[in-house]
Structures are given as C-alpha cells and as structure tokens.
C-alpha atoms as one frame of an Amber mdcrd trajectory, in Angstrom:
protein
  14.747 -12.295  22.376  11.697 -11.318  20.027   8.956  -9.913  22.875   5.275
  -9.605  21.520   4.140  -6.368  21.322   0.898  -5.582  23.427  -1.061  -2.981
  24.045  -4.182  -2.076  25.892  -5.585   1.037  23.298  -5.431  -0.803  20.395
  -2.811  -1.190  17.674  -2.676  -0.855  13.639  -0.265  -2.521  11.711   0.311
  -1.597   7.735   2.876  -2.089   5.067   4.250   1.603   5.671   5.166   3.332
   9.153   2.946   6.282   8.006  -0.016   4.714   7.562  -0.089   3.014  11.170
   1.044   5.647  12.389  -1.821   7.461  10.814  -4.296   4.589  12.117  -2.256
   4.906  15.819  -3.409   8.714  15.640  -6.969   8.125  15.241  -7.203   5.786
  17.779  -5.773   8.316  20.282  -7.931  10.510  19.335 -10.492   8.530  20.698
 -11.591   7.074  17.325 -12.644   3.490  16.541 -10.801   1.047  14.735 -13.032
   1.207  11.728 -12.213   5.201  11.288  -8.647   4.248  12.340  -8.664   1.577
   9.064 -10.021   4.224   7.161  -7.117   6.691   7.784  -4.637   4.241   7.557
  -6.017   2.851   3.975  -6.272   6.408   2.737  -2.998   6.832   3.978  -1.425
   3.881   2.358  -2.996   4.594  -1.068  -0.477   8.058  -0.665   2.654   6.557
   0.735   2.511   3.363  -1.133   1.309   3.959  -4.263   2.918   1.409  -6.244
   0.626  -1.087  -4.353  -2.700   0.606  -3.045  -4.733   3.496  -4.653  -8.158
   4.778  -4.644  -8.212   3.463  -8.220  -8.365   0.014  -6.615 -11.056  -2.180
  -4.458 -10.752  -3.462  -0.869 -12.367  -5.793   1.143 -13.315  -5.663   5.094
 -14.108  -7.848   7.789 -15.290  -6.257  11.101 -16.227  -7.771  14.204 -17.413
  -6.636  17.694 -17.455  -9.146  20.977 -20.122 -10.771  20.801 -21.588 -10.157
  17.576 -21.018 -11.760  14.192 -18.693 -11.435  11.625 -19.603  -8.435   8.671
 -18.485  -8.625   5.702 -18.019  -5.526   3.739 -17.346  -6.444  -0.596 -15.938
  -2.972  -1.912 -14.923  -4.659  -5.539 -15.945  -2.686  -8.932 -17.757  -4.530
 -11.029 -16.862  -4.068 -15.029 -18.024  -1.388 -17.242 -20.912  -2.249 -18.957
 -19.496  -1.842 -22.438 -16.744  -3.984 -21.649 -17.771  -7.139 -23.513 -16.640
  -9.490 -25.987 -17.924  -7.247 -28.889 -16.576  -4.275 -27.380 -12.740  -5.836
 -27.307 -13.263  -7.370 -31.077 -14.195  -4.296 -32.159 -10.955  -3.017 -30.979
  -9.385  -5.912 -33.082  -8.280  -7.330 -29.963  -8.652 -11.491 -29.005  -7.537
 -10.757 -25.305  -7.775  -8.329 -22.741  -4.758  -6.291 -22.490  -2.989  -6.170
 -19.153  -1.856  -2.541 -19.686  -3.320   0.954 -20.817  -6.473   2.447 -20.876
  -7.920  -0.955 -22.352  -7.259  -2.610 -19.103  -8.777  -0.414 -16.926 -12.465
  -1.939 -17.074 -13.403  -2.098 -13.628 -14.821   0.437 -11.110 -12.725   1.247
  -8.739 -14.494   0.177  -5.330 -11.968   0.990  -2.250 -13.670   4.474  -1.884
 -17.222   2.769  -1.494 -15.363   0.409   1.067 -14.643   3.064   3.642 -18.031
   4.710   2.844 -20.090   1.508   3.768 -17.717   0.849   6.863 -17.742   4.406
   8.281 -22.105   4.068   7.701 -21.264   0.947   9.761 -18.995   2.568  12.377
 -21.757   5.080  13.144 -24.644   3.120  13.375 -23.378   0.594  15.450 -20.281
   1.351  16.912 -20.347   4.938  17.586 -18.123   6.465  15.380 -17.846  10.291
  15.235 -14.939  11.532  13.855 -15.400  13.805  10.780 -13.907  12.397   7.479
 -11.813  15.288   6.980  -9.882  14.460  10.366  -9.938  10.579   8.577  -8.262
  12.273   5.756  -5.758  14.157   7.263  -2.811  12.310   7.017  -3.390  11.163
   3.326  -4.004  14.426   2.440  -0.991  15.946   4.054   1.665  13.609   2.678
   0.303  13.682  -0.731   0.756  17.374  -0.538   3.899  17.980   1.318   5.386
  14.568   0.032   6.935  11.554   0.796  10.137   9.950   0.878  10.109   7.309
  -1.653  11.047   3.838  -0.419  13.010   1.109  -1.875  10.277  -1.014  -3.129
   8.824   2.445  -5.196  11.879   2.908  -6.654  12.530  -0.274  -7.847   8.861
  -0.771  -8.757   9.372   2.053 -11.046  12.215   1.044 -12.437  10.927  -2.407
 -13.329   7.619  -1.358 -14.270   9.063   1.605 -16.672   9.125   0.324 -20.139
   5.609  -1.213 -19.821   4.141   1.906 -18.347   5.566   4.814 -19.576   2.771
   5.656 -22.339  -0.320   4.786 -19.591  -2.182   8.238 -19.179  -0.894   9.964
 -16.092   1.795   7.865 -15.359   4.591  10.208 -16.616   3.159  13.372 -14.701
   2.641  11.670 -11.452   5.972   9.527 -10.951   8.458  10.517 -12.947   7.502
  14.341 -12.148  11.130  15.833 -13.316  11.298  13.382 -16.427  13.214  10.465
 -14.786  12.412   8.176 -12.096  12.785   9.617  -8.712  15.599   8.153  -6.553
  15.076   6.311  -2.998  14.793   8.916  -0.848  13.619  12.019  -2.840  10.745
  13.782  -1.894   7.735  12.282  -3.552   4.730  14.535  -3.517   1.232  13.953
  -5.326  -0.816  17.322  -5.618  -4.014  15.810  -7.675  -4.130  13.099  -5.395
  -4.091  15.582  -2.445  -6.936  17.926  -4.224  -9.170  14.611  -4.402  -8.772
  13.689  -1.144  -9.536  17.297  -0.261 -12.515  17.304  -2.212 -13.967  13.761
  -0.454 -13.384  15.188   2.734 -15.341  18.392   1.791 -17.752  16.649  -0.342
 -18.150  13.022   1.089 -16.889  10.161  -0.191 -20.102   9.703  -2.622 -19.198
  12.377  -4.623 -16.335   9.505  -5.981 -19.763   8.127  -8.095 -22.094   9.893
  -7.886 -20.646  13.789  -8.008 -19.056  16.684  -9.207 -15.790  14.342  -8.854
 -17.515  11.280 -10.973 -18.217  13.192 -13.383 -14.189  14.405 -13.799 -12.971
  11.230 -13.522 -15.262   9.674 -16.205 -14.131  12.379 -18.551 -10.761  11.442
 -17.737 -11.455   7.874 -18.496 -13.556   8.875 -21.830  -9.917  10.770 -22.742
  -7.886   8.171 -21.917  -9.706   5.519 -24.051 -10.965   3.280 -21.037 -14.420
   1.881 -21.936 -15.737   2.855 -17.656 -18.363   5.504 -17.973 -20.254   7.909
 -15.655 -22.874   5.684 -15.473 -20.552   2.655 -14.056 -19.503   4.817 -11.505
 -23.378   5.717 -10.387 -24.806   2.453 -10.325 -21.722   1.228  -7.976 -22.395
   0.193  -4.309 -20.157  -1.759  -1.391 -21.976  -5.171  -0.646 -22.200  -6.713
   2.514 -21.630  -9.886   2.450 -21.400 -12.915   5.161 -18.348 -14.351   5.019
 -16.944 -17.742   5.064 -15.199 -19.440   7.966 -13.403 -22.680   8.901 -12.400
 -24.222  11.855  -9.008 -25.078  11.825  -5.912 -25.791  14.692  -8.480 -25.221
  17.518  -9.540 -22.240  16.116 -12.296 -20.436  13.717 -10.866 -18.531  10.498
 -12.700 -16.109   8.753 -12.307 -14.958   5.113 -14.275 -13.255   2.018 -16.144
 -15.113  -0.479 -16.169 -14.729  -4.158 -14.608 -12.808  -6.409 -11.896 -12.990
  -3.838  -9.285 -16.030  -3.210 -10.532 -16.615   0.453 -12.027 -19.681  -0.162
  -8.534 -20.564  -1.403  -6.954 -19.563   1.578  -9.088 -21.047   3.692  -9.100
 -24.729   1.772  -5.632 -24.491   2.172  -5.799 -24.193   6.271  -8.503 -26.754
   6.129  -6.140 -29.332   3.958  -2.895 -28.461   5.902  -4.614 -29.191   9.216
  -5.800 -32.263   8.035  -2.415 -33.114   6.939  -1.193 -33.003  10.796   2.387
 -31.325  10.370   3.828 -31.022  13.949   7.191 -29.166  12.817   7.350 -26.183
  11.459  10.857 -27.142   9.597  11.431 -29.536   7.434  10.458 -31.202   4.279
   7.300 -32.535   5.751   6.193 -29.061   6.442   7.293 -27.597   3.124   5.731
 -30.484   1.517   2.677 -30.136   2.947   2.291 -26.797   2.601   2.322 -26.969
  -1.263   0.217 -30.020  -1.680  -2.608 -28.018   0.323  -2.225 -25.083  -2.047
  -2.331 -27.197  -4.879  -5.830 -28.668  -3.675  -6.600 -25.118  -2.515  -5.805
 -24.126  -6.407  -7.255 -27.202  -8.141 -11.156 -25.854  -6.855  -9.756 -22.024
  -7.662  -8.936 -22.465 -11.112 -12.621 -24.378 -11.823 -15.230 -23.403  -9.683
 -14.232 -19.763  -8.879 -15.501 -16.673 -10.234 -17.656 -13.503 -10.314 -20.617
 -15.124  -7.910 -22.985 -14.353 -10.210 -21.841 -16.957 -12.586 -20.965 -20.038
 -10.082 -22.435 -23.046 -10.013 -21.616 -24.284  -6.213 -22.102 -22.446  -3.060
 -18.594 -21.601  -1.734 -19.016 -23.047   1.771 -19.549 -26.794   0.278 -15.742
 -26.635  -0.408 -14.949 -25.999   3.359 -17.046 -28.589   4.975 -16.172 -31.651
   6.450 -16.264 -34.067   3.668 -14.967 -31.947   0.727 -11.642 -31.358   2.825
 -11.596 -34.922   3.468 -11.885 -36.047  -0.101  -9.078 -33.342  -1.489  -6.787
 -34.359   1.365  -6.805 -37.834   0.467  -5.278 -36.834  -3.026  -2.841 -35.149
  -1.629   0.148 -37.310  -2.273   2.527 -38.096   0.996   6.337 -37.680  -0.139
   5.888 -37.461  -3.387   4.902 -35.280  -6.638   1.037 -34.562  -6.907  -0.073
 -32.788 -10.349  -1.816 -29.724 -10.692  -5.043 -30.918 -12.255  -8.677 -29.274
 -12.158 -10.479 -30.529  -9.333 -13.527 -32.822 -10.137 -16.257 -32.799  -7.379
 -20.272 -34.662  -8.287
C-alpha cells in the first residue's frame, strides 16, 4: 500500500535525488524554504543539465500563512538588437531554433533567486550565506556527477543538432564522445561560476566582473545579447492569477508563462463534472478542456506588454462558462482560435 509521506520540518521534492537532498540539507540547517529552493534550483541546474541551467529563467510563487500570494517573474527579456531587421540582415525569414542565433534572451533564473533570497530576508528571516546556498551545486559540478539515463539519452538524441553550438562539445562530450550512463560527469566552469556568485553575489551575473565575461562570450559566439541586456535586467514581482476550482483555490503565473492555460484548463474540467478518474469520460474531458485552455493560448497570449485583455477575464465566471459550452460531449471538437467580444 502507497503511504503519504509526511513530515513535520518540511520537505523538498525535485526531479533529481541531489537536488532535494540539497534543499532537505538547508532546511536542517535551520534554513527557510525559500533558501532551501534556492539550493535545490542551483543544484538541479548541475545535476540535470539537460533540463535546467543558469542560462535559463524561472518563475516563483511564495506564500506565508496568512499573507498573500507573491509572485516572483525571473524571465529574460530579448536582446535589444534582436529584431526583425537584425534577423533579415542575417538573410534569415525565421528565428532559428539552434546556435548562437537562438540564444536572444537574457537568461533570468539567477535574478530569480536574487529577488527571492531579498524576499526571504526581509520578511521571512532568512540568514544563511549564499555560499552555504551554493554548496551543493558547487560541489557536484566540481567533483561530478553520475550521469542519468535521461542525460544520456538526451545527448544522444540531441547530438547531430548540437554538436557545432559553442561550448557544447567541451562541456558534454568532454573525452570526444558522449559519456555513458553512469560515468562521472563533472562541470569545472560551471563550478568556477557558481564559486564566483557565491563570492561575488549573484548581481555580479549582470551587472559584474562575470557580465562582462559572459557577454564577451556571447559577442564570440555570434549571439546578438549584449552587456547592456544583461544590466538593464531585473526579476518582477508580479501578482499572480488564481481560480477556484474542486473546492479549492489554484494559483499560477501570468504572462509570458502558460498559467493561464493551466488554470483555464482546471476551470473547464471542473465545469465538465467528471466523477471517475478512468474512463473515456475522463480522458475525454481532459482534452476538450486543454483544447479550450489552448484555443485562448494560441490568440490572446503573449509578452504582456503587447496583450490586449487582462489575463484574469479568461478565468472568471462567465468566460469558463461560455468555453465550456463548446466543449463538445462524446464527440470530436476542433482546435480553432478562440473568439471572445
């Protein structure tokens, strides 16, 4: 019999032993759980690599008893000579989806634990130093790693299209061939940046002696991000969107993420009144609330700069109403665009 785990000093959960582990530690250490995400996202950016990396963006939601929901937006925004010109002039008619060309955006998941450790020790007393944050991310980048199943078959799949990307070659296939499940993975730049953050602060990402490094990098590599993308980069906060749904209120991100998606899709689903989790009435009705969910996706949502309706119109009452009576009962529904007046 499955038992629910429970525990009374907290508990971290993560894609990769390690990094909850790495969370676990803080918290025993009498940190919070914001420092305790913090290790275990620097953490996972080491030991899973071929899904999280401080070249990426990340997104929190924090809450304390009693007190609202924050939202913390850690996603880059694109370089500023990344236009339409700029990509022309390349003699390119689309963005490509590999190489230094692709890499347009800041990467924001540093500034994410930045603004959420400022949070932790303004407000909820956080006052372990990042170093101690840093230490298990820095020690299994630098000692190494056993790589898992899904790296090596990541790599394998991922190969042909990423063999010529600039530091690709160096960093995984470090004896010239892909590394086989099990073998010890280690990452020595990655553990000399995260040394450097944890001596310099994680500021110094854009807006430092390591800023500057990495926009040379990019400025080699052909990648139109500058230095001064980097400086003018900040974490947002952000109030995010919620829904009431099975007795219960669900929280989520707004734009440029897909939790309004998410959430339309609860909202729908509940609406639909599926008892059974088994079934074709539950299958059913699961993907005839993601197509409604994707219908208002694929036309109203974007960079929130540029939308036209405020995101928490598509949760209310009435909206999931009106795009659960299109959803079709036992039968096919299309994927159109969803029209709302």
């Amino acid at each position: 019999m499955i038992q629910t785990a429970r525990a009374y000093g907290g508990m971290v959960t993560a894609p990769h032993r390690l990094a909850a582990q790495a969370g676990l530690r803080v918290l025993q250490d009498r940190g919070n759980a914001i420092e305790a995400m913090v290790a275990a996202a620097s953490t996972i950016a080491v030991v899973y690599p071929h899904m999280n990396a401080l070249g990426g963006d990340n997104f929190w939601l924090i809450h304390a008893p009693g007190q609202e929901v924050i939202g913390i937006d850690a996603c880059g925004g694109a370089a500023a000579r990344a236009d339409i010109a700029y990509y022309r002039g390349q003699g390119l008619s689309t963005i490509p989806t590999r190489g230094p060309l692709a890499a347009l955006t800041v990467a924001g998941a540093v500034s994410g634990w930045q603004d959420a450790l400022r949070l932790s020790a303004e407000t909820w007393g956080g006052r372990l130093p990042l170093a101690r944050l840093l230490e298990d991310a820095t020690y299994y980048a630098g000692d190494g790693v056993a790589v898992t199943d899904s790296l090596a078959e990541n790599l394998c799949a991922k190969l042909p299209e990423l063999t010529d990307s600039p530091g690709f070659s160096e960093t995984f296939l470090p004896e010239g061939r892909l590394p086989p499940k099990g073998a010890r993975f280690r990452q020595p730049r990655l553990a000399q940046t995260l040394k450097h953050l944890a001596a310099g602060g994680l500021g110094d990402f854009y807006c430092g002696d390591l800023a500057r490094v990495i926009a040379a990098d990019l400025e080699r590599a052909g990648s139109p991000l500058g230095l001064a993308d980097l400086e003018r980069h900040r974490a947002l906060r952000v109030d995010p969107l919620s829904l009431e749904a099975a007795g219960h209120r669900v929280y989520n991100m707004p734009p440029p993420t897909q939790g309004l998606a998410s959430l339309i899709l609860l909202g729908v689903f509940d609406r639909l009144g599926v008892s059974a989790a088994e079934g074709f009435d539950y299958v059913h009705a699961l993907a005839e609330a993601t197509k409604a969910a994707f219908r208002v996706r694929d036309r109203h949502l974007t960079d929130p700069a540029y939308m036209t309706r405020d995101p928490a119109f598509f949760l209310s009452a009435d909206a999931l109403d009106a795009m659960t009576a299109r959803t079709v009962p036992r039968g096919y529904s299309p994927m159109a665009v969803a029209q709302f007046p």
